[in-house]
C-alpha positions as CSV (number, residue, x, y, z in Angstrom):
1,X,15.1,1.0,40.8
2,X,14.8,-0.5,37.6
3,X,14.9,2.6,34.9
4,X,13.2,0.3,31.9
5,X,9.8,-0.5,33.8
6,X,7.5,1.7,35.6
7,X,5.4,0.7,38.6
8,X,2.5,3.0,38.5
9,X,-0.6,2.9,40.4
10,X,-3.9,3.6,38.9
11,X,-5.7,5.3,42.5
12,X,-9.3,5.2,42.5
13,X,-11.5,7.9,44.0
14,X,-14.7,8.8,41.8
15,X,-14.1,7.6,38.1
16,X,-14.9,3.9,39.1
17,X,-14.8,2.6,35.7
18,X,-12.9,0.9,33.1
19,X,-14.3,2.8,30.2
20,X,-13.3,6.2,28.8
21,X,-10.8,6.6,31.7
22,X,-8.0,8.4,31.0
23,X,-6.1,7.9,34.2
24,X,-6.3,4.1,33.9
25,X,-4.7,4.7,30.1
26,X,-1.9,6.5,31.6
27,X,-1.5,4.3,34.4
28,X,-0.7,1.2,31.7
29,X,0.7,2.9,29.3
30,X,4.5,1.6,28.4
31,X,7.3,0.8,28.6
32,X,6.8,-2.4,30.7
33,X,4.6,-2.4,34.1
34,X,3.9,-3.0,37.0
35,X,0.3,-2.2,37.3
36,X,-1.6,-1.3,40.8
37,X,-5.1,-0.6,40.5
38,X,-6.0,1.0,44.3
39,X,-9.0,2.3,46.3
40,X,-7.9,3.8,49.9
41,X,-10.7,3.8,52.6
42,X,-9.6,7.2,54.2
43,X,-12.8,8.3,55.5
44,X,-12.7,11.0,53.0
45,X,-12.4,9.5,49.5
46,X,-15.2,9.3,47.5
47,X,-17.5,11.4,49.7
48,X,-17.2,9.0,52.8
49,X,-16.7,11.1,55.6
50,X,-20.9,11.5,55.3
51,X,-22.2,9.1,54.0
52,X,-25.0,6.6,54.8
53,X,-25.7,2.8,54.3
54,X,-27.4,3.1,50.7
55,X,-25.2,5.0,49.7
56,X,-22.2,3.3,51.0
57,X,-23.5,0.2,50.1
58,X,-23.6,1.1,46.2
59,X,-20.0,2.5,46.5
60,X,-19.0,-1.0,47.7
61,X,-20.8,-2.6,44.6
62,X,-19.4,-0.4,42.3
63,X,-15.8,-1.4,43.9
64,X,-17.1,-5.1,43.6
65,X,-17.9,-4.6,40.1
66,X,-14.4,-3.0,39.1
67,X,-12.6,-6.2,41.2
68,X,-14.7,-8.9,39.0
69,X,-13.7,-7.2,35.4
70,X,-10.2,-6.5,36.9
71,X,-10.0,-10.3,38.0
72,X,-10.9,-11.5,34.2
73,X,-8.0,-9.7,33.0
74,X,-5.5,-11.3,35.3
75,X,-5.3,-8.6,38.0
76,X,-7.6,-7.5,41.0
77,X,-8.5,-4.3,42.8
78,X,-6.4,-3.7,46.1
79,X,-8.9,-2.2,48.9
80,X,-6.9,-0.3,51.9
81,X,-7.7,1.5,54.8
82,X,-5.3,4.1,55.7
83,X,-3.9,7.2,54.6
84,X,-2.8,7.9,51.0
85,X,0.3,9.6,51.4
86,X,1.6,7.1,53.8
87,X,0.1,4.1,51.6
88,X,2.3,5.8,48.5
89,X,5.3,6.2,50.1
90,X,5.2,2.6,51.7
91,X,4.6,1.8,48.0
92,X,7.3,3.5,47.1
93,X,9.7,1.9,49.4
94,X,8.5,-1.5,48.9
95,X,7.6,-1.7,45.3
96,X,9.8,1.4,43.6
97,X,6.6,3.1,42.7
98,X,7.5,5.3,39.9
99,X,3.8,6.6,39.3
100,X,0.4,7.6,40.4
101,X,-2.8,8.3,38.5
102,X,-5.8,9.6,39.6
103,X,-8.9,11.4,38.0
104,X,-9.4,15.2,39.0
105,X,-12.0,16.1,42.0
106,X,-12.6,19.3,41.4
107,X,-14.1,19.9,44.7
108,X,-11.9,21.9,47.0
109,X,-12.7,19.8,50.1
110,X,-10.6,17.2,47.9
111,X,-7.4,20.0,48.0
112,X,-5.7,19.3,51.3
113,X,-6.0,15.4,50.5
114,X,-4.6,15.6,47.1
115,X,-1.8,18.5,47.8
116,X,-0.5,16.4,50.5
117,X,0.1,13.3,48.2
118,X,1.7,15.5,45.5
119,X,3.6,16.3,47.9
120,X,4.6,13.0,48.7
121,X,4.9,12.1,46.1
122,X,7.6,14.9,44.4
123,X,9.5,14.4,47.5
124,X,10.3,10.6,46.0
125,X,10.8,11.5,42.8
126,X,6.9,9.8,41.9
127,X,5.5,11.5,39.0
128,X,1.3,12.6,39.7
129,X,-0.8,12.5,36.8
130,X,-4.0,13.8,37.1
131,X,-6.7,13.9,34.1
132,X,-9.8,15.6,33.7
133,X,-13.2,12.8,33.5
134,X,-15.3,13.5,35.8
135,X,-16.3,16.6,34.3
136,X,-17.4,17.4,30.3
137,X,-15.1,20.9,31.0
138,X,-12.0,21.7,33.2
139,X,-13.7,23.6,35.5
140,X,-10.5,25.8,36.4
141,X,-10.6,26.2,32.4
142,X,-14.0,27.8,32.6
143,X,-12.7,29.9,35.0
144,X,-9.7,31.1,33.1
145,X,-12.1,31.3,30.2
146,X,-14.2,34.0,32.0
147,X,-11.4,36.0,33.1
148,X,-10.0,34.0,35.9
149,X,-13.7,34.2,38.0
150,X,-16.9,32.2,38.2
151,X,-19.9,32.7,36.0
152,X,-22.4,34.2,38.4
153,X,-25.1,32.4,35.6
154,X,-26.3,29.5,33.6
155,X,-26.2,31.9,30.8
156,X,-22.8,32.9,31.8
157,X,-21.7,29.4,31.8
158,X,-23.3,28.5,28.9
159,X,-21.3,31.1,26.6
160,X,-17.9,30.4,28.4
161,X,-18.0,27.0,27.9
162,X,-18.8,27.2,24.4
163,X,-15.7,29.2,23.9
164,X,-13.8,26.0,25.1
165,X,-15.2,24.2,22.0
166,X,-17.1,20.7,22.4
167,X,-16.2,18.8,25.7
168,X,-13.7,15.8,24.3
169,X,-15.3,12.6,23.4
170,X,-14.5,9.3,25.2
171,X,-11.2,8.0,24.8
172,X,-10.8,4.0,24.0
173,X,-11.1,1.1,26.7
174,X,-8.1,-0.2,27.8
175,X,-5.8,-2.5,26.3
176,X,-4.2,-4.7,28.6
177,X,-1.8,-6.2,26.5
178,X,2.0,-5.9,28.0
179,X,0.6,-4.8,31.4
180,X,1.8,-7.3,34.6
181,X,-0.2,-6.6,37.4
182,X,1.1,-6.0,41.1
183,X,0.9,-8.0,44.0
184,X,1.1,-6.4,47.3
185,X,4.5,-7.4,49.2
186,X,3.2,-9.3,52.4
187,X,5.1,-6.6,55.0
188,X,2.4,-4.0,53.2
189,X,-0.5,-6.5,54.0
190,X,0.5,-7.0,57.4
191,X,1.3,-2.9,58.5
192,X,-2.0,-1.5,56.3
193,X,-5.3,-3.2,56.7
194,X,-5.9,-5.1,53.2
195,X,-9.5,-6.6,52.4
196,X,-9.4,-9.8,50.8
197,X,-13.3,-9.7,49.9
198,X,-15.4,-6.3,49.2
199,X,-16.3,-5.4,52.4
200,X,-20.1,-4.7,53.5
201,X,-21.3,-1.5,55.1
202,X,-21.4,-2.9,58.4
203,X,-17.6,-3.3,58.7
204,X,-17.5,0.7,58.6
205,X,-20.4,1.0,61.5
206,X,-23.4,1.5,58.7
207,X,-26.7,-0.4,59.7
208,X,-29.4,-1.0,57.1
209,X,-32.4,1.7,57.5
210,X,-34.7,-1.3,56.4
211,X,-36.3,-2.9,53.4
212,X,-37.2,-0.3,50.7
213,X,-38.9,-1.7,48.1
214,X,-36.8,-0.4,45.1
215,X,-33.0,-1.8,45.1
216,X,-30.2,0.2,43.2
217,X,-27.2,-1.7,42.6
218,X,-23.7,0.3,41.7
219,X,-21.0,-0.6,39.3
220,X,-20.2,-0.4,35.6
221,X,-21.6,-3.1,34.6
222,X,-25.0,-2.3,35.6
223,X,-24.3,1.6,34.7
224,X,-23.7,0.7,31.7
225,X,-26.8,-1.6,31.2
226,X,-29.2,1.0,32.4
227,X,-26.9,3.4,29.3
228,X,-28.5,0.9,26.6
229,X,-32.2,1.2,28.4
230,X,-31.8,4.7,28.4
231,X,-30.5,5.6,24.7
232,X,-33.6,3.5,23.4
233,X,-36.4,5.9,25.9
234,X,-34.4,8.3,24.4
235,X,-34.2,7.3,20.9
236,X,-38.2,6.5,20.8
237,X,-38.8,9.8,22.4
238,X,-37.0,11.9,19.9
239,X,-38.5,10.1,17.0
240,X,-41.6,11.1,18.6
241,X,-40.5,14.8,18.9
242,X,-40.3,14.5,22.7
243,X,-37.3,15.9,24.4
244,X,-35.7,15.2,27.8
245,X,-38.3,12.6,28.7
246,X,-37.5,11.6,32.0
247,X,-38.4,15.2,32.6
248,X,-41.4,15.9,31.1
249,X,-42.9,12.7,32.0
250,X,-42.0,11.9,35.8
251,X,-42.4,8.6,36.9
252,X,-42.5,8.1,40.9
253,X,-42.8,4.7,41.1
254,X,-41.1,3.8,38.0
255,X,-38.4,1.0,37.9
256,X,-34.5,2.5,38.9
257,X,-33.9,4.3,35.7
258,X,-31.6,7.3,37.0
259,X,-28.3,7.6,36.3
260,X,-27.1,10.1,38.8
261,X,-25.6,7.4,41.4
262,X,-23.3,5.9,38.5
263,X,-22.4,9.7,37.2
264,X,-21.9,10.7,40.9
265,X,-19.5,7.7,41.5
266,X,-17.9,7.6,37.6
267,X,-19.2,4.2,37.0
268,X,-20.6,6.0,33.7
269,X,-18.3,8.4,32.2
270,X,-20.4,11.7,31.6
271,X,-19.0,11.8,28.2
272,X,-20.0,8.8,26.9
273,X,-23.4,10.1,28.5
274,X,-23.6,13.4,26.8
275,X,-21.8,12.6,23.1
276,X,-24.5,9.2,23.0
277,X,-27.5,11.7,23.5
278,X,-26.4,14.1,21.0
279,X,-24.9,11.3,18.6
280,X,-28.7,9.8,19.0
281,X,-30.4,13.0,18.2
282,X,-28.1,13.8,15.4
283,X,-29.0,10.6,13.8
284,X,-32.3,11.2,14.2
285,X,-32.9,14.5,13.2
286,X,-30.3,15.3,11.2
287,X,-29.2,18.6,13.0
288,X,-29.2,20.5,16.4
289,X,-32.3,20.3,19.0
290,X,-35.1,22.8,18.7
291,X,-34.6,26.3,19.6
292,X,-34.7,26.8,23.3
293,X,-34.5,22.7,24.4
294,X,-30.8,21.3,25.2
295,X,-31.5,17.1,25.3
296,X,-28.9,17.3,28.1
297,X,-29.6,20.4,30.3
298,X,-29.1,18.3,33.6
299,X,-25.6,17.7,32.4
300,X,-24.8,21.2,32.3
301,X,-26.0,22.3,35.3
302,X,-23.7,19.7,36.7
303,X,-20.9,21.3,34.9
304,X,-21.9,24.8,36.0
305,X,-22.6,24.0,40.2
306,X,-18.9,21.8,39.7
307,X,-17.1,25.3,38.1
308,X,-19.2,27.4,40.4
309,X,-18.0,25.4,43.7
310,X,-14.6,24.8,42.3
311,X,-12.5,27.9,43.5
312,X,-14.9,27.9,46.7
313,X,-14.3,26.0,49.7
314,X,-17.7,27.4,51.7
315,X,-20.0,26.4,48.9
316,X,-21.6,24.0,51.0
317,X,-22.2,26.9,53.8
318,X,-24.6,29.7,54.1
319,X,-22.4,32.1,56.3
320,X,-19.1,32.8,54.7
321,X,-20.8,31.5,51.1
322,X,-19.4,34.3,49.0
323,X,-22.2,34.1,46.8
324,X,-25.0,32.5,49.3
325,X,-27.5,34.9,50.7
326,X,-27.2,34.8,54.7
327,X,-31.0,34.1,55.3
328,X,-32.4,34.4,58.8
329,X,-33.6,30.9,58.9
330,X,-35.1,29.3,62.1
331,X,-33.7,26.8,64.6
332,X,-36.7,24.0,65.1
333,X,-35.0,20.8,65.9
334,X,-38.4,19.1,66.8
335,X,-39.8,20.3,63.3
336,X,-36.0,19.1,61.4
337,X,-36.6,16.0,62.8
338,X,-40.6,15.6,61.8
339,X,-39.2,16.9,58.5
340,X,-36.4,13.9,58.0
341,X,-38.8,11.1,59.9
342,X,-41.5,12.0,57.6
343,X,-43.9,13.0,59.9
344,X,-44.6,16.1,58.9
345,X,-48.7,15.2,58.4
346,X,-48.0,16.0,55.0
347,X,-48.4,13.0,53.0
348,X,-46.6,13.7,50.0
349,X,-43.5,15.1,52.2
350,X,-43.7,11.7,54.3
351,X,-43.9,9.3,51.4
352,X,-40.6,11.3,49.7
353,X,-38.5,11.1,53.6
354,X,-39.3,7.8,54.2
355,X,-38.6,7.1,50.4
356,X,-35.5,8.7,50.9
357,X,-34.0,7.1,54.1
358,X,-35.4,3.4,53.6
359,X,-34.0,3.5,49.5
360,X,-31.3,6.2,49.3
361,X,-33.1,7.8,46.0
362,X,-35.7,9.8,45.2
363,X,-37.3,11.6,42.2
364,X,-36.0,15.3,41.4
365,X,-39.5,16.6,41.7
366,X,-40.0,14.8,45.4
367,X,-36.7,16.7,46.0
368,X,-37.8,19.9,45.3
369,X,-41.1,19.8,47.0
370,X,-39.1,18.2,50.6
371,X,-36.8,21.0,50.0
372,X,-39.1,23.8,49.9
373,X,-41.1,22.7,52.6
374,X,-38.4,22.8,54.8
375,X,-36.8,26.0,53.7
376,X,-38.7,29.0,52.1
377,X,-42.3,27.0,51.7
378,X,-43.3,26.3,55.1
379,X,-40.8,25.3,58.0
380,X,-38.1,28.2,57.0
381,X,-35.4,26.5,58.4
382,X,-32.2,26.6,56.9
383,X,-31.1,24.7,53.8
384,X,-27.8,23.1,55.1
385,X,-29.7,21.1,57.2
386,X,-31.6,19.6,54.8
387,X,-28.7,19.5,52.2
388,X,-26.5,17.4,55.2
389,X,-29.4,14.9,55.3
390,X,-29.6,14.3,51.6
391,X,-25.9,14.1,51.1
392,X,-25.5,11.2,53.7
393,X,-28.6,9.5,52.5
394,X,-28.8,10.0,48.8
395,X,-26.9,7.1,46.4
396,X,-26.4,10.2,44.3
397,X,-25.0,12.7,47.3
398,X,-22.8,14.7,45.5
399,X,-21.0,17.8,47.6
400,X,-21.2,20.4,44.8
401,X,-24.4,19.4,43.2
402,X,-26.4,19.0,46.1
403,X,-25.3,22.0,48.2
404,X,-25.8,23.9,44.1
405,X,-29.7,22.4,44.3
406,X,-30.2,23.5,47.9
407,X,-29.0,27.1,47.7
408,X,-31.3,27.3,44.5
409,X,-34.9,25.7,46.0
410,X,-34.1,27.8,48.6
411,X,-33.8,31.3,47.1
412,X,-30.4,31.6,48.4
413,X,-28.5,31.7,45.5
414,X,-28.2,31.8,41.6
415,X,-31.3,33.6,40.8
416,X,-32.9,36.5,41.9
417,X,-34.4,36.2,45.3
418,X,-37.9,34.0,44.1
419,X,-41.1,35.2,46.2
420,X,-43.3,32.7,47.6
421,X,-46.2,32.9,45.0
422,X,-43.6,30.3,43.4
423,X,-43.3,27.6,46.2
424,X,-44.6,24.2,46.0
425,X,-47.8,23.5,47.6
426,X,-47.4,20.0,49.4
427,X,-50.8,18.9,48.9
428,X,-51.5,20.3,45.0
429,X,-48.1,19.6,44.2
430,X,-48.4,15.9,44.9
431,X,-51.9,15.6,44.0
432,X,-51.1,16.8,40.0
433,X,-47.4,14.6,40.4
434,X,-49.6,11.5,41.6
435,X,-53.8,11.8,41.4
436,X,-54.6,9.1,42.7
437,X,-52.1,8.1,45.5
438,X,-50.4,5.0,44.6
439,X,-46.9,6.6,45.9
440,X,-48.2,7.8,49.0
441,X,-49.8,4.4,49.6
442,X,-46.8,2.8,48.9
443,X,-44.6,4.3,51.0
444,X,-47.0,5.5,53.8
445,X,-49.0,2.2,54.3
446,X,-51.0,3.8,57.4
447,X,-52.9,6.0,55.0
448,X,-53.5,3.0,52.2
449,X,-57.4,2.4,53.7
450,X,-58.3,6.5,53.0
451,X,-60.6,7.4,50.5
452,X,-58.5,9.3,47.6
453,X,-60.0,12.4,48.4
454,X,-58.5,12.7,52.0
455,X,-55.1,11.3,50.9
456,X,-53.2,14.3,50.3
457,X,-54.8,16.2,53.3
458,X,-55.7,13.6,55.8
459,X,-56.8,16.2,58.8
460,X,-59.6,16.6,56.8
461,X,-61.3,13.2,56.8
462,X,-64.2,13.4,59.3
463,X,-63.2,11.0,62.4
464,X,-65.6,8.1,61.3
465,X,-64.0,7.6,57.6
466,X,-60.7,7.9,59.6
467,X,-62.0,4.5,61.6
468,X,-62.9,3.0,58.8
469,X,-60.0,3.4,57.2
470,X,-57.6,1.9,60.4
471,X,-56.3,5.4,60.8
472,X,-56.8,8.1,63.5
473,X,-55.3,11.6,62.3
474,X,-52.9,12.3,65.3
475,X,-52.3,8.4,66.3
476,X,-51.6,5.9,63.5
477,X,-50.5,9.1,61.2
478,X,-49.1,12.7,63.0
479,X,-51.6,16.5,62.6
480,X,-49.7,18.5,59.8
481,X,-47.1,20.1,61.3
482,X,-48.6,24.0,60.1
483,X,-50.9,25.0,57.9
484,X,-49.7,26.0,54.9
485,X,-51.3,28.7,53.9
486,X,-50.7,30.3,56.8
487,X,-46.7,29.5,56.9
488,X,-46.9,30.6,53.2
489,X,-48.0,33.6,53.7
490,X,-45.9,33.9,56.3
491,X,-42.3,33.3,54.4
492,X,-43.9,35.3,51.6
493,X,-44.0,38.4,54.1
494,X,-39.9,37.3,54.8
495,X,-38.9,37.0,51.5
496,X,-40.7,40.5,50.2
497,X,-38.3,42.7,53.5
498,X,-35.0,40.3,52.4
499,X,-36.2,41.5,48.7
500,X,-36.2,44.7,49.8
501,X,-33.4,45.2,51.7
502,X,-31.5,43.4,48.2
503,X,-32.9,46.5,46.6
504,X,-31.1,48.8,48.7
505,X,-28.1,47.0,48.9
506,X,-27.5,45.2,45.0
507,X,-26.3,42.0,45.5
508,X,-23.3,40.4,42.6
509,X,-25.7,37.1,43.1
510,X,-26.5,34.9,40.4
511,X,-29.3,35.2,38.7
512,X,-30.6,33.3,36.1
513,X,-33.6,35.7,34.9
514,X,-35.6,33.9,32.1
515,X,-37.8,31.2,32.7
516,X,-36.3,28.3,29.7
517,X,-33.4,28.3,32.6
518,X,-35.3,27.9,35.2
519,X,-36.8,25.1,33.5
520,X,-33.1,23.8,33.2
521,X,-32.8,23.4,37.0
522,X,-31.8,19.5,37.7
523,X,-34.8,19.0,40.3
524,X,-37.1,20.9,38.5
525,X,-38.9,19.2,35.3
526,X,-40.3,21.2,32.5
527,X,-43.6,20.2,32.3
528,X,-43.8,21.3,36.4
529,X,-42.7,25.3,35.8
530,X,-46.0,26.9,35.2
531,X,-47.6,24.5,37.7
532,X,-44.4,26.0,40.1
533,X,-45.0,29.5,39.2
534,X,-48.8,29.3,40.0
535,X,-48.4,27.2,43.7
């Protein structure tokens, strides 16, 4: 083994970036290399062990992206299937690996996976190193921070973290000057299965759910793109004394604006994200925000549900969910799948499912009505079945964030126990969100001939407008699956004997108990709280 140059790989999981990733520094960093830049399809990494065609096809992009700016710099991105401690040691053997990079996943259902190649990896004498970018905070340093345990609160959080200081700032893009990358020897491409072109989501069994009319694309380079487009809303918003205006102004049928898929997958570093805001405010107003706004609450609550799940390997449960309430939800498979179909006869529920399935995104305030019609709104049934569905169909799926979002629409977690006087109403809901239909009629075309009046609750057009609109109520579009004010009331009766039987026995939930956090919650936009707390 040669002593005076280092053959380090850089292992991609999340972080799927060049910029502000520390990893990638380290991995080039000299004397001399011999530089590896990896991504291992292990039916695990980067959240593929669920995961649908959307969503795998914009992991794919993004790994296309990374190839093509990896190509212009001499080098290429190496795409293996197989498992990563056998694929190290190989490398090991065949290339005197000296080194492995990788960003942190904080996750524990990343712990076996990881622990196993450090493992490997110290019996070979190859050093791990493993930085912190995916997050603005160590988690595990939050934790330590609050005495070694999570903070049951937002609030909680909040005041930890700030005893941490500011999260770090981005460091610089890589400089690839002195760096020689590797090519695999040919007895690696022949024993490990080695793709020569990005591979298409088809070649892991994924078939397309169908044409959706909005296209995401992954990868930096359109991440990145969609930053610019972004800092300017922003920008314009806060010279006009608006704050957070993707929130306060929804947009369903907007243009692809999100950036949750490219934080999800690291093809935008949330630092960059969160110091640009601030660094754009600052310029702007000379000073913090306002009293009681943070210009990037959704970032936090990221942060928090990432510490919160960190040390807890059934946060994506209900049962043995140390800090999930064990609900008595129903089992209605004929209603679950109505609910994911979008058949529900709800309108607004079927345009955000079939939204969901056919494009792999959907608006945070479509997500929280879905979600509390299938859990404490109307069906009852229990969150992790509707928090299984989004995570394999979302672009953005994201274990800890998702599960975090379900738990909380849900009244199972993080807040006192909610009673239903504050669910979402499926038809007012949508009618405020959207007055005059044009989402519902874009994604449920069978209801595009009904009078505006009758499109949020179609059982009520009398049966001749129904033929004159091309649509019979029970055969071109399905009877609502309940009536609402009956199942309402129903839950509300639920939630009032779990409430009370919380009261007997206190509960070391969380409980976020003002409304400025509630109005922090990543589904939930501002200007829809008291429209929330009156439906």
């Amino acid at each position: 083994m040669n002593g005076q140059t280092h053959t380090s790989v850089l292992w991609f999981r999340h972080g799927l970036r060049l910029h502000d990733n520390p990893a990638l520094l380290e991995a080039i960093k000299g004397p001399p290399n011999l530089f590896f830049p990896i991504f291992i399809f292990d039916g695990e990494s980067a959240g593929t062990k669920l995961i649908g065609f959307n969503r795998m096809r914009f992991l794919l992009e993004s790994l296309g992206d990374l190839d093509r700016q990896l190509r212009s710099v001499g080098g290429r991105l190496w795409l293996l299937r197989g498992n990563p401690s056998t694929i190290l040691q190989r490398l090991w053997e065949e290339v005197a690996l000296t080194r492995v990079c990788y960003e942190r996943d904080c996750e524990p259902i990343w712990r076996a996976r990881d622990a196993a190649v450090r493992a490997t990896c110290a019996e070979r004498g190859v050093r791990c190193v493993e930085c912190v970018s995916h997050t603005l905070w160590d988690p595990r340093a939050v934790l330590r921070a609050n005495g070694g345990t999570p903070p049951l609160t937002y609030q909680m959080f909040m005041h930890t973290a700030a005893t941490l200081g500011e999260p770090p700032r981005p460091v610089d893009d890589p400089d690839w000057t002195g760096v020689t990358f590797g090519k695999l020897p040919p007895v690696l491409m022949k024993e490990f299965q080695v793709f020569d072109d990005i591979p298409k989501p088809e070649d892991f069994g994924l078939s397309s759910p169908g044409y959706g009319l909005v296209r995401w694309v992954g990868g930096e380079t359109r991440a990145l793109q969609h930053l610019k487009e972004r800092l300017l809303q922003e920008e314009n918003a806060f010279r006009s004394g608006v704050i957070l205006p993707n929130q306060s102004r929804p947009d369903l049928l907007g243009p692809p604006t999100s950036q949750s898929a490219a934080l999800r997958y690291g093809c935008l570093s949330v630092r960059r994200f969160f110091w640009n805001l601030h660094d754009i405010f600052n310029a702007v107003h000379q000073g913090r925000p306002p009293a009681g706004h943070n210009i990037t609450g959704q970032l936090l609550w990221r942060e928090f549900f990432y510490t919160m799940c960190v040390e807890n390997e059934f946060y994506g449960e209900m049962a043995r969910n140390p800090i999930c309430l064990d609900i008595p939800w129903v089992e209605d498979p004929v209603a679950l799948a109505r609910w994911k179909k979008g058949e529900t006869g709800f309108p607004f529920v079927d345009a955000a499912m079939r939204q969901l399935v056919k494009e792999g995104w959907v608006h945070h305030v479509a997500r929280n009505a879905v979600a509390c019609f299938l859990t404490r709104g109307d069906l009852w049934i229990n969150w992790e079945e509707g928090a299984t569905f989004f995570l394999e169909n979302l672009i953005d799926g994201d274990w800890a964030i998702n599960a975090g979002n379900w738990m909380w629409v849900s009244s199972s977690a993080f807040e006192q126990l909610l009673d239903c006087s504050k669910c979402l109403c499926p038809v007012n809901y949508g009618r405020r969100l959207d007055p005059w239909g044009e989402y519902i009629k874009r994604y449920l075309p069978e209801l595009r001939n009904l009078p505006v009046e009758y499109l949020y609750e179609p059982w009520k057009a009398p049966l001749d407008v129904q033929k004159d609109a091309n649509c019979i109520i029970g055969q071109h579009y399905p009877e609502r699956i309940v009536d609402h004010q009956q199942a309402s009331s129903r839950n509300r009766h639920y939630m009032q004997k779990i409430r009370e039987s919380l009261m007997e026995q206190p509960s070391a939930h969380c409980c976020p108990s003002n409304e400025e956090e509630t109005r922090q919650f990543m589904w939930l936009p501002e200007e829809c709280v008291s429209h929330v707390l009156k439906n």
